[in-house]
C-alpha positions as CSV (number, residue, x, y, z in Angstrom):
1,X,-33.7,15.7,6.5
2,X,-37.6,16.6,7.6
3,X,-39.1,15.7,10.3
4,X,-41.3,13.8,8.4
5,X,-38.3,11.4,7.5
6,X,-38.6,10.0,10.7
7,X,-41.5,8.1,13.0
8,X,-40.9,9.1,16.8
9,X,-42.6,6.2,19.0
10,X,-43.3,6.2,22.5
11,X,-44.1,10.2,22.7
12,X,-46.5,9.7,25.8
13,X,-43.2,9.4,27.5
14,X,-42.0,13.0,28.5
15,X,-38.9,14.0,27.3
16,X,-35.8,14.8,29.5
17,X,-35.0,18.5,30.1
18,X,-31.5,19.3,29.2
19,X,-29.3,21.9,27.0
20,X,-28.4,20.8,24.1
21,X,-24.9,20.1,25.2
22,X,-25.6,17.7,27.3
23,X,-27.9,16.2,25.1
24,X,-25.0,15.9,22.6
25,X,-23.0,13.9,25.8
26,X,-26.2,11.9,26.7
27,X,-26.7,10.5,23.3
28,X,-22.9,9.7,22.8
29,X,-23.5,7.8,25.7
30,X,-26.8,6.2,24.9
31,X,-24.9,5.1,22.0
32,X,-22.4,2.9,23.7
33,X,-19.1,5.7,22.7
34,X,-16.3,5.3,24.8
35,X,-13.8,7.6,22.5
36,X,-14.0,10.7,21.1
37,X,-10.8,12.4,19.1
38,X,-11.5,15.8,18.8
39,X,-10.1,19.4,18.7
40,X,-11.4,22.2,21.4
41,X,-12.2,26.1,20.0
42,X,-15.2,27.9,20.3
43,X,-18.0,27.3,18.5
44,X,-18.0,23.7,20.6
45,X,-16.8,24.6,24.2
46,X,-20.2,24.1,25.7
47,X,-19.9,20.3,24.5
48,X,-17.2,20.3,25.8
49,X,-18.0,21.7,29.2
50,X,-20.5,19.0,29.5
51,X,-18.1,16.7,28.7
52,X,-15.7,17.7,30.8
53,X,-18.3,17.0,34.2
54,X,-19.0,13.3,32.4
55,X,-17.3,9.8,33.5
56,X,-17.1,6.5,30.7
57,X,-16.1,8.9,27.7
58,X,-12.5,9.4,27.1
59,X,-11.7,12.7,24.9
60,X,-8.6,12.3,22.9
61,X,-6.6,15.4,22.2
62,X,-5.3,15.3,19.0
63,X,-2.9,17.9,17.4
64,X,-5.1,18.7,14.1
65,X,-8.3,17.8,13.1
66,X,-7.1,15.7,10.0
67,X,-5.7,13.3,12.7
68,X,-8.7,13.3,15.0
69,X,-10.9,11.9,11.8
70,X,-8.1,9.7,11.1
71,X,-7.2,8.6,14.8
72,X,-11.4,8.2,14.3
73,X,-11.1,5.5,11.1
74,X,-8.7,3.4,12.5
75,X,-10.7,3.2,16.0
76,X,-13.7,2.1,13.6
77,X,-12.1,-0.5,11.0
78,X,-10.2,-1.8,14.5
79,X,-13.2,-2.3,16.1
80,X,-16.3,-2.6,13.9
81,X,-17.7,0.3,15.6
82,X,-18.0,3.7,14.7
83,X,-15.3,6.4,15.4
84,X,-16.2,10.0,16.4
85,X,-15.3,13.2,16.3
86,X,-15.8,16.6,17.8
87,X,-14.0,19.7,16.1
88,X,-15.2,23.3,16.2
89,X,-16.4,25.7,13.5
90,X,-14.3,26.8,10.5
91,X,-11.3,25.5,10.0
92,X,-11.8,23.1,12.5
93,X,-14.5,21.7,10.4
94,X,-12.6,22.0,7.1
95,X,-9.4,20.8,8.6
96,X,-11.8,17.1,8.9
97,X,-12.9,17.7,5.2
98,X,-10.2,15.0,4.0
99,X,-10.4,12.1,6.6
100,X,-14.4,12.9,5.3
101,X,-13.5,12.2,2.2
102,X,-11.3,9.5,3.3
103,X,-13.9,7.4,5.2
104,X,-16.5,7.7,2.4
105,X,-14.3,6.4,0.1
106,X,-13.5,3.3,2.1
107,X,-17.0,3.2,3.7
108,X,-15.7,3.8,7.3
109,X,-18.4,4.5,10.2
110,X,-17.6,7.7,11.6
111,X,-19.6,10.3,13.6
112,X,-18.2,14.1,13.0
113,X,-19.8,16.5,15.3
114,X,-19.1,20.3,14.6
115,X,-19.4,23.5,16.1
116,X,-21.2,26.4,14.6
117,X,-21.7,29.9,14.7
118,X,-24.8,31.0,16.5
119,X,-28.0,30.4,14.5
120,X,-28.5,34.2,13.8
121,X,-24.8,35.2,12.9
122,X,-25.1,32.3,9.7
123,X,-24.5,33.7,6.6
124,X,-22.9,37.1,8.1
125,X,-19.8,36.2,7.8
126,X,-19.0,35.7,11.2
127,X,-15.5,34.6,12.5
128,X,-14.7,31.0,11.9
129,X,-17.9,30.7,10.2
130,X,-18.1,28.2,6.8
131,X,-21.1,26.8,5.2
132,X,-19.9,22.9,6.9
133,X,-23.2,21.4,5.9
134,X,-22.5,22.6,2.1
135,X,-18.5,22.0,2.1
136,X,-19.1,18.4,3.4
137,X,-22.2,17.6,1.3
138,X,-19.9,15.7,-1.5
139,X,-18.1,13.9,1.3
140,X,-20.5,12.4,3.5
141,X,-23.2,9.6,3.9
142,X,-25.3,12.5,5.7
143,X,-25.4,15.7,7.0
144,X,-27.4,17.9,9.2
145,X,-27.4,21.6,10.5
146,X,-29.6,21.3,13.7
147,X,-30.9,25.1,14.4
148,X,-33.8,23.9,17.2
149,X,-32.5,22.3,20.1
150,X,-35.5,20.2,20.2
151,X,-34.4,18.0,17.0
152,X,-30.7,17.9,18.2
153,X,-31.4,14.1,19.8
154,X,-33.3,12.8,17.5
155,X,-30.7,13.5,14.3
156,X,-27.8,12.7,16.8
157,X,-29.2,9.0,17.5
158,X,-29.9,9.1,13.3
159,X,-26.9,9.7,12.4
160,X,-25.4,6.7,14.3
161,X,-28.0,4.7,12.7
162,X,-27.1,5.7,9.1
163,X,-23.4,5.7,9.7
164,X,-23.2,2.3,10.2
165,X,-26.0,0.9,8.7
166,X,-26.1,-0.7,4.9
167,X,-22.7,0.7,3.5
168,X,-21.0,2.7,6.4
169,X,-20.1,5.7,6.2
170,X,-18.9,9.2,7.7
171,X,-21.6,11.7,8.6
172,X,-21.6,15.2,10.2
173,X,-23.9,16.7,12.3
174,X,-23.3,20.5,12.5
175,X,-24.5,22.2,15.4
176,X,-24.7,26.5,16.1
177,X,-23.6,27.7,19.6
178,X,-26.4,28.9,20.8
179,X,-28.3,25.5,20.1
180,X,-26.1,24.5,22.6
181,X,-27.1,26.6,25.1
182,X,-30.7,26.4,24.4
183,X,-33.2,23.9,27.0
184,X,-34.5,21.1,25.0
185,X,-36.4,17.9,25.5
186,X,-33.8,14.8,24.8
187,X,-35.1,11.4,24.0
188,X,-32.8,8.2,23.6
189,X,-32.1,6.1,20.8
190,X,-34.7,3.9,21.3
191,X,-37.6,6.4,20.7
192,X,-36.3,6.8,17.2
193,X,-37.3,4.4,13.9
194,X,-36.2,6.1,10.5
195,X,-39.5,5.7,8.3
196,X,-37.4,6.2,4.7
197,X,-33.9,4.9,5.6
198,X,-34.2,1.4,5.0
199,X,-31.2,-0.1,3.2
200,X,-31.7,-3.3,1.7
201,X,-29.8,-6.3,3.3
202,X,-31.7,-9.2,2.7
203,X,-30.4,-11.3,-0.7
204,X,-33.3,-11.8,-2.9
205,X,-33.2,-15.9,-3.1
206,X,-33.7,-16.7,-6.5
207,X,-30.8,-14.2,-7.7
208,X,-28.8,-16.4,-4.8
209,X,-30.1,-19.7,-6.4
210,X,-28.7,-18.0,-9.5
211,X,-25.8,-17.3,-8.1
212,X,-24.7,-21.1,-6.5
213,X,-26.4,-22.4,-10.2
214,X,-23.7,-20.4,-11.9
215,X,-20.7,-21.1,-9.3
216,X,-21.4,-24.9,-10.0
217,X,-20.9,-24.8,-14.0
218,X,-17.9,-22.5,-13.5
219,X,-14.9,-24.0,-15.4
220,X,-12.2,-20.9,-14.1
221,X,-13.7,-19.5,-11.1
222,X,-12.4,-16.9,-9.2
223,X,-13.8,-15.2,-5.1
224,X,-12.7,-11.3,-5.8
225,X,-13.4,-9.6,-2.5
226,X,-13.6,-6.8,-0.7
227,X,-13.6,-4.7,2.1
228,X,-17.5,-4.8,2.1
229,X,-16.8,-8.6,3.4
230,X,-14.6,-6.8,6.8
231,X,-17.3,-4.0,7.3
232,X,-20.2,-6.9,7.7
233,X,-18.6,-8.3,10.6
234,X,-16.2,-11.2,11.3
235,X,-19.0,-13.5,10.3
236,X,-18.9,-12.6,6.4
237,X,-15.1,-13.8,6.9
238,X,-15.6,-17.2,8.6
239,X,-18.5,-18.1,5.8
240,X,-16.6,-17.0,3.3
241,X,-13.9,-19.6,4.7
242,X,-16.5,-22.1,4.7
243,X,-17.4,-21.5,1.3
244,X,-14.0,-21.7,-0.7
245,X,-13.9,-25.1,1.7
246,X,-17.1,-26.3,0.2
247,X,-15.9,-25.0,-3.3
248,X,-12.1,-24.9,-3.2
249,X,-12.2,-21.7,-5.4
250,X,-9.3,-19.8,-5.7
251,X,-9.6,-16.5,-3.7
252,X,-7.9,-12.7,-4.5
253,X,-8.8,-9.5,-2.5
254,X,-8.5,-5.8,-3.5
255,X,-6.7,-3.4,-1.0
256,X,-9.3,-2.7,1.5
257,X,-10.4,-6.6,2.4
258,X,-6.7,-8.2,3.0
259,X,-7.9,-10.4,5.9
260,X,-11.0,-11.1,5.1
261,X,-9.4,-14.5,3.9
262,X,-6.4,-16.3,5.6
263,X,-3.0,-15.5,3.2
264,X,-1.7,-18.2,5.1
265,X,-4.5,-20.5,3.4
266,X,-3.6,-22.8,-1.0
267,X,-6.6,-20.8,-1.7
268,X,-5.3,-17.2,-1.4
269,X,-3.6,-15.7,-4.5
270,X,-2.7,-12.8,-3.2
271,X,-3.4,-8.7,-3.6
272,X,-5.2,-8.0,-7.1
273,X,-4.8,-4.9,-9.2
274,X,-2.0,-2.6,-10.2
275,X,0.8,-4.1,-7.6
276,X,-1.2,-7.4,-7.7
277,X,0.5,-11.0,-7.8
278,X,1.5,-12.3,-10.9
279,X,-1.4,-15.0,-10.2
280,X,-3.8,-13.3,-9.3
281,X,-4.2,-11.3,-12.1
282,X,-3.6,-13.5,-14.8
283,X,-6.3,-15.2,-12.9
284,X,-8.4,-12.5,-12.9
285,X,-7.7,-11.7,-16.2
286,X,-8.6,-15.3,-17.8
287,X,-10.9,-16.6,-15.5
288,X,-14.7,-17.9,-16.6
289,X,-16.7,-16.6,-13.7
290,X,-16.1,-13.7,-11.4
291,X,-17.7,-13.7,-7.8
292,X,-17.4,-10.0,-6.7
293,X,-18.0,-10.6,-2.9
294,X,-17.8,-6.9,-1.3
295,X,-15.7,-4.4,-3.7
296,X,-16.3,-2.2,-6.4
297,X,-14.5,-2.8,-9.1
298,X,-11.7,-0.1,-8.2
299,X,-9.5,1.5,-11.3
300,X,-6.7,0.5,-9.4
301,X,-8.0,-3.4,-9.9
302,X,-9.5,-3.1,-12.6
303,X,-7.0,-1.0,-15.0
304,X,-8.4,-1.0,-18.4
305,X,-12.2,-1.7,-18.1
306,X,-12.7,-2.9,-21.8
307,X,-9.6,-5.5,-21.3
308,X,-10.8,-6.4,-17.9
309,X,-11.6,-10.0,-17.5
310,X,-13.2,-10.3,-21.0
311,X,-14.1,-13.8,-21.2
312,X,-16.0,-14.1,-17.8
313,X,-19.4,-14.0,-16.3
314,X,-19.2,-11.5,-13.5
315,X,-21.5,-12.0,-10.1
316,X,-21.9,-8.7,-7.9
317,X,-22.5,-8.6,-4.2
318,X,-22.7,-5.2,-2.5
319,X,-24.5,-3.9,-0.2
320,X,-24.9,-0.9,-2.3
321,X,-27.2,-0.9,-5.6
322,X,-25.5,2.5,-6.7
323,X,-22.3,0.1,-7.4
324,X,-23.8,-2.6,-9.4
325,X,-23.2,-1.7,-12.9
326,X,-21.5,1.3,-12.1
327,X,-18.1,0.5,-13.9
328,X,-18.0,-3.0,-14.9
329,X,-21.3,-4.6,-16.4
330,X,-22.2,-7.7,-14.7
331,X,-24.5,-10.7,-14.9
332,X,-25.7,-11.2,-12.2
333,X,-26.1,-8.2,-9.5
334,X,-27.2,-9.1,-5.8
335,X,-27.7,-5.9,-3.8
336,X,-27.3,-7.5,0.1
337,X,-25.6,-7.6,3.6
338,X,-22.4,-9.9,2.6
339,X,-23.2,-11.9,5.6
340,X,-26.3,-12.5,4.9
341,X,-25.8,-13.2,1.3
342,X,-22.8,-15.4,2.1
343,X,-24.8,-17.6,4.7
344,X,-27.4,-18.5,2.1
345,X,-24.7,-19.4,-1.0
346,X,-23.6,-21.9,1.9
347,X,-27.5,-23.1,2.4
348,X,-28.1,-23.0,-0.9
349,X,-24.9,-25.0,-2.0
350,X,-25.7,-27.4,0.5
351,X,-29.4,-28.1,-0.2
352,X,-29.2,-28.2,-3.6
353,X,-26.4,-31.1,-3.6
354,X,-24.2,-28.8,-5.4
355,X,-20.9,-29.9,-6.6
356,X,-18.1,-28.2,-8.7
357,X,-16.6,-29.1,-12.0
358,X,-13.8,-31.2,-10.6
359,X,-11.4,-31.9,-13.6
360,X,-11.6,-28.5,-14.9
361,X,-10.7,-27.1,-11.3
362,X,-8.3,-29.4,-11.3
363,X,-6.8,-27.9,-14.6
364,X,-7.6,-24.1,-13.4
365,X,-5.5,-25.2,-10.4
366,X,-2.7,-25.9,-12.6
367,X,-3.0,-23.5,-14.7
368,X,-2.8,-21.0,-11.4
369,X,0.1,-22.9,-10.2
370,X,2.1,-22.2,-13.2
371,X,1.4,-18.8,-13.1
372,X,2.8,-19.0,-9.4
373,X,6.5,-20.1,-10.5
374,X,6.8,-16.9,-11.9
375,X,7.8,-15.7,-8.0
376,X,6.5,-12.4,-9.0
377,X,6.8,-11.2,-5.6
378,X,10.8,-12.0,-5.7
379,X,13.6,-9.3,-5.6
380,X,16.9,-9.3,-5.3
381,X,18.5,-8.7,-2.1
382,X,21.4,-7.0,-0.9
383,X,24.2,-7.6,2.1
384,X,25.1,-4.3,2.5
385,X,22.1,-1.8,2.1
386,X,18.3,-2.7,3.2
387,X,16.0,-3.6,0.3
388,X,12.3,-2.5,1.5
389,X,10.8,-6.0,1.1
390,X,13.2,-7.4,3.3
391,X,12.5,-5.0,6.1
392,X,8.5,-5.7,5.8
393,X,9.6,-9.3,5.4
394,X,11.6,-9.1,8.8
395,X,8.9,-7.2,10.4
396,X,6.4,-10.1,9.4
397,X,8.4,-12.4,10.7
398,X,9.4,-11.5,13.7
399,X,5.6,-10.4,14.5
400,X,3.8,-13.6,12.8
401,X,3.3,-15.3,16.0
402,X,1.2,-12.8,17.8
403,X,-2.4,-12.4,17.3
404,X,-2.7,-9.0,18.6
405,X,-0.6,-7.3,15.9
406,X,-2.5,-4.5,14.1
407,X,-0.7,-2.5,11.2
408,X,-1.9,0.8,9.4
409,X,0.2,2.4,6.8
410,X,1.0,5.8,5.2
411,X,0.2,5.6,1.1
412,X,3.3,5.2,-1.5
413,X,5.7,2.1,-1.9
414,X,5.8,1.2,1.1
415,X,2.0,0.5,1.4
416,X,2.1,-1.6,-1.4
417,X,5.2,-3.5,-0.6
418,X,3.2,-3.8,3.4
419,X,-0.3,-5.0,1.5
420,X,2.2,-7.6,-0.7
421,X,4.4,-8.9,1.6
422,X,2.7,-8.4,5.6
423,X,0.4,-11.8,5.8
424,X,-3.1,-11.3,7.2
425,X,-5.0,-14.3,8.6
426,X,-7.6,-12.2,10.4
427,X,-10.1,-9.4,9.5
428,X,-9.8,-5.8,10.9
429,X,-5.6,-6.0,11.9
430,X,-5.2,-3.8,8.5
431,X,-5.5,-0.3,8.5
432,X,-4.5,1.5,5.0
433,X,-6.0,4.3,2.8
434,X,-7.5,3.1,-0.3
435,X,-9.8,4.7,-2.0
436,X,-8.6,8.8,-1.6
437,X,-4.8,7.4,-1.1
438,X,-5.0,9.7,2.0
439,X,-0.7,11.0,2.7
440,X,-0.6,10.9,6.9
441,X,-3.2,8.3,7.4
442,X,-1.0,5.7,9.1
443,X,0.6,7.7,12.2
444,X,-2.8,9.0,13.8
445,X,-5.1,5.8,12.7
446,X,-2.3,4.0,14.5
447,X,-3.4,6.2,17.5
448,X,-6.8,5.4,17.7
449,X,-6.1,1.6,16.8
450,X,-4.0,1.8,19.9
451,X,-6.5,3.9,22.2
452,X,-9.1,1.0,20.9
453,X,-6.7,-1.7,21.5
454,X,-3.6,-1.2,24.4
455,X,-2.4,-4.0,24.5
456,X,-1.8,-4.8,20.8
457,X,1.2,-4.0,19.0
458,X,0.7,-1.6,16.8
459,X,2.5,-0.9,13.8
460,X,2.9,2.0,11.2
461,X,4.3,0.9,8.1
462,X,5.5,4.6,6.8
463,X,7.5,6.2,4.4
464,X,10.0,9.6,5.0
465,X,7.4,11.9,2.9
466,X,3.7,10.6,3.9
467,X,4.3,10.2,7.7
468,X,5.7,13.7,8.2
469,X,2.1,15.1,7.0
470,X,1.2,13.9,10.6
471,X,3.9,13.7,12.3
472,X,2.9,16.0,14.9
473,X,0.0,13.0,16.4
474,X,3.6,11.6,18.1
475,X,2.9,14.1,20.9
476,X,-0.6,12.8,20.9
477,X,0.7,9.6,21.3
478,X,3.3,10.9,24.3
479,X,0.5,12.6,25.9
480,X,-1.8,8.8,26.5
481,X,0.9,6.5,26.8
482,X,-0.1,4.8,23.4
483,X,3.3,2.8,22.5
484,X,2.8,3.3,18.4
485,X,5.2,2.2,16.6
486,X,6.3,4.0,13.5
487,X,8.5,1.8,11.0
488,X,9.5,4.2,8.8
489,X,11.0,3.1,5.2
490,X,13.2,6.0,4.5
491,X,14.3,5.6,0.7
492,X,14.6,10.0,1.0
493,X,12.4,10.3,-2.3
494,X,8.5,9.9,-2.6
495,X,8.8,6.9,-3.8
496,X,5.8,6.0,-5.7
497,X,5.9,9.6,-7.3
498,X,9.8,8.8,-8.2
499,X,9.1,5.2,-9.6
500,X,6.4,6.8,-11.9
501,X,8.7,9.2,-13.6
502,X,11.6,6.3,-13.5
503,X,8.8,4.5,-15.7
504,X,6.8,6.8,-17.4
505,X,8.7,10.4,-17.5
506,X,12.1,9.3,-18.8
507,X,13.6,9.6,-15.3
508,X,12.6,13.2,-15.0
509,X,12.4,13.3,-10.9
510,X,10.6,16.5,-11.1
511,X,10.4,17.6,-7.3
512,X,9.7,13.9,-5.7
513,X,13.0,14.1,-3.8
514,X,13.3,15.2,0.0
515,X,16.4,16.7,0.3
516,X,15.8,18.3,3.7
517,X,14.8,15.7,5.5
518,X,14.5,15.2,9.6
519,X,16.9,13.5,12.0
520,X,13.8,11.0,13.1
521,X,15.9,9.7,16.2
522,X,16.1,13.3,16.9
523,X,12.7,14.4,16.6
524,X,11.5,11.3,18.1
525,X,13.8,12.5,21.5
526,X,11.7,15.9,21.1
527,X,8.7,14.3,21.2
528,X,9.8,12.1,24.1
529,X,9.7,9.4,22.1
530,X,12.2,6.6,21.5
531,X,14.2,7.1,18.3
532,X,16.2,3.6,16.2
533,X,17.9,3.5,13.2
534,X,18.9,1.2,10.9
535,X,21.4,1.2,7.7
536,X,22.5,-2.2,7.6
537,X,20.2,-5.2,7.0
538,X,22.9,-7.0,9.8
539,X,21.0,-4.6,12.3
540,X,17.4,-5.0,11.0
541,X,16.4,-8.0,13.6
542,X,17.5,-6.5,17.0
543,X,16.5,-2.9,16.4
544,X,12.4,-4.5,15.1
545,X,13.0,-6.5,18.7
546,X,13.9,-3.4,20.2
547,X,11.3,-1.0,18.7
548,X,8.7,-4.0,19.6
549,X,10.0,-4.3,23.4
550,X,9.8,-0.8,24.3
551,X,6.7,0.5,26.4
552,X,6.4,3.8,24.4
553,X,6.1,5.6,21.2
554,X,8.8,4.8,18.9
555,X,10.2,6.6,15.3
556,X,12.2,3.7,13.5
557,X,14.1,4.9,10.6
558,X,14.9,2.5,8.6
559,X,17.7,3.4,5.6
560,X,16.6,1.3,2.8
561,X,17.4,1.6,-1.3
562,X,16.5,4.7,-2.4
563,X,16.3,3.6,-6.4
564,X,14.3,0.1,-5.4
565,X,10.5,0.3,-7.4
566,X,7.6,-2.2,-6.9
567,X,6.4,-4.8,-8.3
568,X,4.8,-6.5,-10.4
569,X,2.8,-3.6,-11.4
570,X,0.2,-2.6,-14.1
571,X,0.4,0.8,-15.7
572,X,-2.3,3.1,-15.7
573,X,-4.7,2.1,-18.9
574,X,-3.6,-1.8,-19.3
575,X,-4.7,-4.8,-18.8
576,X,-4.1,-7.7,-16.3
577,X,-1.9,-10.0,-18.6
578,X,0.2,-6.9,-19.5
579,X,1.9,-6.4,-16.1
580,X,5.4,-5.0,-15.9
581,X,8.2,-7.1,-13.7
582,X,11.4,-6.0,-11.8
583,X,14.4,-6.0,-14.8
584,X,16.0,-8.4,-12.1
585,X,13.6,-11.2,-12.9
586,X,13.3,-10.4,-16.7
587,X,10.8,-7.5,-17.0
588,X,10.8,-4.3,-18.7
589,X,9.7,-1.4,-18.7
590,X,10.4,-0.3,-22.2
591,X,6.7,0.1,-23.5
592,X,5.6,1.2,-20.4
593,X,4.6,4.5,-22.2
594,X,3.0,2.8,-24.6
595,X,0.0,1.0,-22.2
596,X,-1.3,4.3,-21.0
597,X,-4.7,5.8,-21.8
């Protein structure tokens, strides 16, 4: 970005001397950070001098950098706020290239400050030197290489300001050694006012008038949200309460924005897409009018875009314009803050006298609770070996009456069973990996939920493959006294991998099972953690009371069935009425084959 991107105000006020190290801890500072997950080596040890003479900011150490942008995510969609991250040059930076990726994917606010080679060594090959501005161009909101001290403040404070303004995002700011050295004048974040940066947020009012116009003639109406309604702030969640009270719509929410709307709630129909509820994606499917509130119309909700929905008129509310249109053509696009958006539907509704079409709801209500008999969320249990849903189901219940419980989860199975079957009434206590599907998420964004929250209970929600990715953030956790605890669902294959060629590969388990697998009681005792295990559902309730009671890190292995699958599910390339069931409650999986692309 130019200089001429941005308007500096207030330049009759002289500039504080400093290097640019300390600049780099002044701003951090300036910009309310109170954690910072990062890596030493040397490309960044002058930061880190300078940080090591500061009070208020708590570095935390992580094991790999992968973990310290994680550990960074879950410390931001925890919070609200915006994670960051210090790492050093080369492979420090590269080793953050897929929590990047990660974060930009599921629009998470994150701050990534690396460590570069001196100014005059770039481009010589120097040790640990990589191009990081060009390697993380795909996988960032922003970056910047900073070569003159004297511009290090002001893109430090801009990059804060375009991580988490309109849709979040990760950004890196790459910064050479001897910038870091170098004597520079520093000025704070209030000196600084972006002159092209200015993402829309504002609803235009007569596509909202639209909008409420359209939601009172609906016949079929559906609320399909998104985790663009838990990035605008709790507020976006409580009007979006108000408004299914003021409509009594039925409500469905992809992935990323479980919470956003009470599952405890007649309203809620549950997770939409490919491991969806039965309802919810036969509603989806035959609804009359879609009200996109905050997602994007995801392949994994979507599956086959030309069968998707086809009898509805869509409405679109992002934040972003880019995604209006993008996959699905819509009807009506409104490019806004949710919250702000949201809060004028409610005016709007109000004002106008609005009222919904009350016998057809009342059908569309009975059509929905039809489709909810089906109990597509059932499965059959065992007495002697521990089906997967009933371990998340024991887990739920014995955790339910807490508010401070906070869960993050690897990516297979056992994510989707967790997103199915683990009942969010409140935003920001779900932590997952959507978009990228990001293996190793859950242990170290369970570490920085925990550094941004220590009294919570914290919860991994982990299978055998996916958590040992990360595994080696336990001694991260050890080393601040962050009582994680990791509720591994051991079922020795990767399960998601293994269901797929069950379904679609004639049963051809092509390299998905573990068969060297880790003592976990024992590796937790290395780590000087607390290792539980379970083999028996009998034994399920007082180990979860145990794992929950103890004051430190705990590995819970759980033994559960290594052949159970999930569902319901769609297969790659159908549509919503064409989902598969579990052969125990009369599916099949016979033309599975036949429904992909």
């Amino acid at each position: 970005m130019d200089k001429d991107d941005t308007l500096t105000l207030g330049q009759t006020q002289a500039a504080q001397s400093m290097t640019g190290a300390q600049m780099v801890i002044r701003a951090l500072k300036d910009q309310g950070v109170t954690y910072i997950f990062g890596y030493p080596g040397g490309a960044v040890l002058p930061i880190y001098d300078a940080l090591f003479k500061v009070e208020g900011i708590t570095h935390v150490l992580v094991r790999h950098e992968q973990g310290a942008v994680h550990a960074a995510e879950g410390y931001a969609r925890s919070t609200g706020k915006p994670g960051v991250v210090l790492v050093t040059s080369g492979p420090g930076a590269t080793n953050a290239v897929t929590g990047l990726t990660d974060a930009l994917m599921d629009s998470i606010p994150l701050v990534v400050l690396t460590g570069q080679v001196p100014t005059h060594l770039i481009g010589t090959d120097a040790f640990q030197e990589c191009d990081t501005v060009g390697i993380t161009r795909p996988c960032t909101k922003h970056n910047w290489l900073v070569k003159d001290v004297n511009d290090l403040s002001r893109v430090l404070h801009e990059a804060f300001e375009i991580a988490t303004s309109g849709r979040p995002g990760p950004v890196v700011v790459d910064i050479p050694k001897d910038v870091q050295f170098q004597n520079g004048g520093y000025h704070g974040p209030q000196s600084i006012h972006h002159r092209t940066y200015k993402p829309r947020t504002d609803p235009d009012l007569s596509a909202i008038v639209r909008a409420v116009e359209m939601m009172a003639a609906a016949k079929k109406p559906l609320f399909y949200t998104g985790g663009g309604l838990i990035n605008s702030g709790p507020e976006a969640s409580r009007l979006l309460r108000e408004l299914v009270d003021l409509t009594g719509f039925p409500v469905t929410s992809t992935l990323m924005g479980l919470g956003a709307f009470p599952a405890a709630r007649p309203e809620w129909l549950g997770l939409v897409g490919m491991h969806g509820s039965w309802e919810a994606n036969h509603a989806m499917h035959d609804c009359d009018l879609m009200i996109c509130l905050g997602a994007r119309f995801d392949d994994r909700v979507t599956g086959k875009v030309s069968a998707f929905s086809p009898g509805s008129r869509k409405i679109h509310l992002d934040i972003d314009a880019s995604q209006i249109n993008k996959i699905v053509r819509v009807d009506l696009g409104i490019v806004a803050d949710a919250t702000k958006a949201l809060r004028e539907m409610i005016r709007f509704w109000k004002t106008q006298k609005h009222k919904v079409q009350a016998d057809a709801l009342k059908s569309w209500w009975k059509q929905i609770d039809q489709w909810r008999t089906k109990k597509s969320l059932d499965y059959r249990n065992s007495d002697t070996i521990i089906k997967p849903q009933y371990a998340i189901d024991r887990l739920y219940a014995l955790t339910k009456h807490r508010d401070d419980v906070f869960i993050t989860t690897e990516v297979g199975q056992h994510q989707m069973w967790a997103a199915q079957r683990f009942h969010f009434q409140e935003p920001n206590h779900w932590m997952t990996s959507g978009g990228l599907g990001t293996m190793g998420y859950g242990l170290p964004a369970a570490v920085g939920v925990q550094m941004a929250h220590p009294g919570a209970l914290v919860v991994d929600i982990a299978g055998e493959a996916s958590v040992q990715m990360t595994m080696q953030e336990m001694s991260t956790a050890i080393q601040y006294d962050l009582p994680i605890k990791i509720f591994i669902l051991n079922n020795e294959y990767m399960g998601m991998v293994r269901q797929w060629q069950e379904i679609l590969h004639g049963k051809r388990y092509s390299h998905s099972y573990s068969e060297a697998l880790p003592d976990f009681v024992k590796l937790a005792e290395a780590f000087g953690c607390v290792g539980l295990r379970a083999d028996k559902p009998s034994e399920l309730d007082d180990k979860i009371q145990e794992m929950i009671a103890v004051k430190k890190p705990v590995l819970f292995d759980v033994r559960v069935d290594p052949a159970e699958n999930c569902y319901p599910m769609i297969p790659s390339g159908a549509a919503h009425n064409e989902m598969l069931l579990s052969p125990d409650d009369g599916g099949g999986i016979s033309d599975a084959g036949k429904m992909l692309v």
